[in-house]
C-alpha positions as CSV (number, residue, x, y, z in Angstrom):
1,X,0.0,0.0,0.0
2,X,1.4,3.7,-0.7
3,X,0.5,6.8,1.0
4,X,-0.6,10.2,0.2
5,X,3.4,10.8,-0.7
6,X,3.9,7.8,-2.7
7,X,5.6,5.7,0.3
8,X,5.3,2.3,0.9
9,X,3.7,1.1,3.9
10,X,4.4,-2.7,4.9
11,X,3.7,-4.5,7.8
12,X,6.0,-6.7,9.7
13,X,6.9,-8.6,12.8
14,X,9.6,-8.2,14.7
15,X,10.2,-10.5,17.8
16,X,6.3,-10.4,18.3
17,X,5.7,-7.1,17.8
18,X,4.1,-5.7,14.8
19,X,6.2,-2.6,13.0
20,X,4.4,-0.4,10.3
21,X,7.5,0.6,8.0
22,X,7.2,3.4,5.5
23,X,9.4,4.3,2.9
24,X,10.4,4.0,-0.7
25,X,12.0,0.2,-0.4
26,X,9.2,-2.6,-1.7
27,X,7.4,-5.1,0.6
28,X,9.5,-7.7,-0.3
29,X,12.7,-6.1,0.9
30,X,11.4,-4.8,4.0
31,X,10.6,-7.9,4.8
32,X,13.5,-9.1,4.0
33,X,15.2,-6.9,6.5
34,X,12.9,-7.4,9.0
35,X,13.2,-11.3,8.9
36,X,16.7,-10.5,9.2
37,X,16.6,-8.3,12.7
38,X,13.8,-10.6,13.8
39,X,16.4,-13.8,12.8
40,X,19.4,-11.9,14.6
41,X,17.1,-10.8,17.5
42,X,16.3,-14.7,18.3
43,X,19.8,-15.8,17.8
44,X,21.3,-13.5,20.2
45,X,18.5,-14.3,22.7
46,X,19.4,-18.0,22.6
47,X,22.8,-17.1,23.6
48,X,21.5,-14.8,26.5
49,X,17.9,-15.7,27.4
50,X,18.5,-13.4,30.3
51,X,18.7,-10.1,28.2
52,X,15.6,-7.8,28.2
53,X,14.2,-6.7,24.9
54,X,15.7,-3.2,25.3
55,X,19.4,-4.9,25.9
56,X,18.3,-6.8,23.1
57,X,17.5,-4.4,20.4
58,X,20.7,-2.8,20.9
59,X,22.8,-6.0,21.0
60,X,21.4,-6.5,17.9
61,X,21.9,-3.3,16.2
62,X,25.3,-3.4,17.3
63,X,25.7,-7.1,15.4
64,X,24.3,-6.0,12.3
65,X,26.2,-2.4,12.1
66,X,29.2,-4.5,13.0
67,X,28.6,-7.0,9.7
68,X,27.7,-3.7,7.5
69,X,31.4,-2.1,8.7
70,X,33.0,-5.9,7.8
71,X,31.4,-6.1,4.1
72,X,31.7,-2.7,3.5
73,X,35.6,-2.6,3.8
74,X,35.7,-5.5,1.9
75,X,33.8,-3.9,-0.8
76,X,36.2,-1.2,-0.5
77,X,39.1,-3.1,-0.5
78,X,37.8,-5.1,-3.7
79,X,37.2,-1.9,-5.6
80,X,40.9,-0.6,-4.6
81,X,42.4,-3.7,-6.0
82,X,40.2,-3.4,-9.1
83,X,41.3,-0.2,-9.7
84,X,44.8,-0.9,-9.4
85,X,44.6,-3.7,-11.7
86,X,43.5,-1.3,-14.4
């Protein structure tokens, strides 16, 4: 569904709590991304069932920033060496 300002509204779940995301991104990727957090949510959780959901969220945004840093370096490093084989 799009809004007024031709955003897409989807939907999701997110360790059981529903999430109304709007933005320019299709349903399919949002949910993508959400099935991811919700994924990375329940992993870290089985590794500290002890954590609040508060503790959580932020553990979890931490682990996902943390892989986005990792790839993006070695994107970067892949285009360098591209480059230099030019």
């Amino acid at each position: 569904m799009t809004d007024s300002h031709g955003k897409i509204r989807t939907t999701v779940e997110i360790y059981g709590e529903q999430y109304t995301i709007v933005g320019d991104e299709s349903h399919q990727h949002i949910r993508e991304v959400s099935n991811l957090v919700d994924d990375k949510m329940s992993e870290i959780k089985g590794l500290n069932p002890y954590l609040d959901t508060k503790r959580l969220a932020v553990l979890t945004a931490v682990n996902i920033v943390n892989e986005y840093v990792m790839i993006k370096k070695e994107l970067e490093e892949m285009k360098k060496k591209l480059r230099e084989e030019e």
